[in-house]
N, C-alpha and C positions, 0 to 999 in steps of 0.2 A: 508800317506799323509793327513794330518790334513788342509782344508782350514782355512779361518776367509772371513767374510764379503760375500755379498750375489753376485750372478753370475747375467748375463745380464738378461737370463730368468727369474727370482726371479723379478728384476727390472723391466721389461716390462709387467709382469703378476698383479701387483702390480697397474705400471699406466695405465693401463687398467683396471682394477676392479676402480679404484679412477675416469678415465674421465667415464667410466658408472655411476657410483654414478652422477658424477655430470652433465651427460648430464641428467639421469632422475630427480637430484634435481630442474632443469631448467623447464622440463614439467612439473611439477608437481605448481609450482608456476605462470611461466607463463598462465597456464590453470584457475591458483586460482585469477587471475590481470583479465582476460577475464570473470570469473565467476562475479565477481565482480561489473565490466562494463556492461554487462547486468542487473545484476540487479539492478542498478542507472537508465538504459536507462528503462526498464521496471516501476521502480516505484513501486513496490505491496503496500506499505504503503499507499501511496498517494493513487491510487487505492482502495483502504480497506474503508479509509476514506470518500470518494463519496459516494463510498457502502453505508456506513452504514449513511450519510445525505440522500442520496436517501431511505433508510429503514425507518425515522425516519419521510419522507413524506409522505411514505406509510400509517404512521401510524396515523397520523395528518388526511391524506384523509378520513380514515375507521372512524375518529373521527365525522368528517364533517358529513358523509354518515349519521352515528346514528342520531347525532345530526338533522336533517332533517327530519331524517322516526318519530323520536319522536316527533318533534314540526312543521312538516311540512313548514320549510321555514330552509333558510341557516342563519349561526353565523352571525349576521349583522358585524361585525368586526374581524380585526387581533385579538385585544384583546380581543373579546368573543370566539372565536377560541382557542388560548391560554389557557383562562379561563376553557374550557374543559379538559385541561388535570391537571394531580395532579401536577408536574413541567414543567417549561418551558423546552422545547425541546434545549439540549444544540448540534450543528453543530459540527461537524469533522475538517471541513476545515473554515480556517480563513477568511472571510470575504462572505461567503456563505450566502445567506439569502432566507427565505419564502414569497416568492410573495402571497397575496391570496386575491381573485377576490368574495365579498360576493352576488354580482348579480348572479354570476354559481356557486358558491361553490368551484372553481376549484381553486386549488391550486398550484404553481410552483417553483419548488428548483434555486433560482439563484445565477449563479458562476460571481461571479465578477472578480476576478485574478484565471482561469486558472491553470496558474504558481502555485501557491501554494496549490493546491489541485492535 
């Protein structure tokens, strides 16, 4: 008795191995759409970027500091401040600027849009 063509079992074993396939091609993407969304809600880039304005104050400060113990008095200006360094200190974030106060010395990173950093 020679059959042709495949029995019920062959066929059910089949779409069952196929809706596995594709129930786990469904997690695997929906997980990858959730990955995703946090990391837009998170931000790391934007974040990185602050970072590294907030480092480039740090460094600006430690400028100031020397600047002081050598000549006993603070950079009378933004642009003797500046002047310290070999290039201007280029910002991360768009519209970021250097607040800085030559009575204290003290100097402050401000964000102006938030939103874009």
């Amino acid at each position: 008795m020679n059959e042709h063509g495949f029995g019920l079992v062959e066929i059910a074993i089949v779409l069952a191995v196929v809706a596995l396939a594709g129930y786990l091609l469904m997690q695997y993407v929906g997980s990858t759409a959730r990955t995703v969304e946090q990391l837009r809600q998170d931000r790391p880039l934007d974040r990185a970027r602050l970072t590294a304005d907030r480092a480039t104050l740090a460094a600006l400060q430690g400028a100031v500091r020397t600047y002081q113990a050598e000549k006993g008095r603070w950079p009378p200006d933004k642009a003797a401040l500046l002047g310290l360094l070999p290039a201007p200190p280029k910002l991360q974030c768009p519209g970021n600027d250097i607040d800085y106060d030559p009575v204290s010395g003290a100097l402050r990173l401000t964000i102006t849009e938030e939103s874009r950093c």
